[in-house]
C-alpha positions in Angstrom: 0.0 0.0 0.0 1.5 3.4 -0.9 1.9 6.4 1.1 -0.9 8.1 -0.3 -3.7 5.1 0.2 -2.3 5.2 3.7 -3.3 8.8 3.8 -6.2 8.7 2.2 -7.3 5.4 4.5 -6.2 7.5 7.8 -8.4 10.7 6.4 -11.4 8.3 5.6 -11.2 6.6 9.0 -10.6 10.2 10.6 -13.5 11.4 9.3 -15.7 8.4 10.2 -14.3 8.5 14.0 -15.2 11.9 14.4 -18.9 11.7 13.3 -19.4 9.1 15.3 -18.4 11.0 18.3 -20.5 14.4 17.4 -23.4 12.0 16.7 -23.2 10.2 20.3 -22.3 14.0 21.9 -25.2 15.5 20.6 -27.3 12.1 21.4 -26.3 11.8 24.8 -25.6 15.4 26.7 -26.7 15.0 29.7 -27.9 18.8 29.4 -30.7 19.5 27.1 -30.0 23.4 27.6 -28.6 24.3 25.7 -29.1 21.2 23.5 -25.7 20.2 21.2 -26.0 20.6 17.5 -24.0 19.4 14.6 -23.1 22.9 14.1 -21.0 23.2 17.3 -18.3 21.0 16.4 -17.9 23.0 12.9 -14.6 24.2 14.0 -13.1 21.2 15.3 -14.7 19.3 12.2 -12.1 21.8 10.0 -9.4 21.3 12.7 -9.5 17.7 12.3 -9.9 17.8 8.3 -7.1 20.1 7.9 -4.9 17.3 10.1 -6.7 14.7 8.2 -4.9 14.9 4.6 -3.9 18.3 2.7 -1.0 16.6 1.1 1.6 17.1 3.5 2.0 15.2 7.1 2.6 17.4 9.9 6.2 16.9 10.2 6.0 18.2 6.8 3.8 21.2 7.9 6.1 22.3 10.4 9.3 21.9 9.0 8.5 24.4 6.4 8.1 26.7 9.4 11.1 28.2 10.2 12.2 28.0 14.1 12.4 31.0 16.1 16.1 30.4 16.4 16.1 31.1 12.5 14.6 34.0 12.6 11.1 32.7 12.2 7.7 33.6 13.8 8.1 33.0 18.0 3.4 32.2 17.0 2.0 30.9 14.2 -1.3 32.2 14.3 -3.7 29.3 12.5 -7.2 31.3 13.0 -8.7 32.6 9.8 -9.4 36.4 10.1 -13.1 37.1 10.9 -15.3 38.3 8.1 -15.8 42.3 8.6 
C-alpha cells in the first residue's frame, strides 16, 4: 500500500471516527439546555480535516516553518481572520 492510500485510508477513518463522536455527543448530553447541535463541532470538524490529509503530514507542515532560532515567527497564528 503506498503512502498516499495510507493517507487517504487515515483521512477516511478520521473522518468516520469523528462523526461518530459528534453524533453520540449531541445524542447523549446529559444537558438538554442548551441542547448540542452538529453545528457546534464545525470548528473542530475543520481542525481535524485540515490534520486529516492536505497533502503534507505534519512533520511536513512544520518543517516548512522556520524556528524561532532562524529567525522565524516565536506564534504561528492558524485562526482565519473574521469576516468584517
Amino acid at each position: 500500500m503506498s503512502v498516499n492510500d495510507k493517507r487517504r485510508q487515515f483521512d477516511i477513518e478520521l473522518k468516520k471516527r469523528f462523526e461518530e463522536l459528534v453524533t453520540w455527543a449531541v445524542t447523549n448530553r446529559p444537558d438538554h439546555s442548551p441542547p448540542l447541535s452538529r453545528a457546534d463541532f464545525d470548528p473542530a470538524r475543520k481542525a481535524i480535516e485540515a490534520l486529516a490529509y492536505d497533502g503534507l503530514d505534519l512533520g511536513e507542515r512544520n518543517a516548512a516553518i522556520p524556528e524561532p532560532s532562524e529567525n522565524g515567527p516565536q506564534y504561528v497564528n492558524v485562526n482565519p481572520t473574521p469576516w468584517p
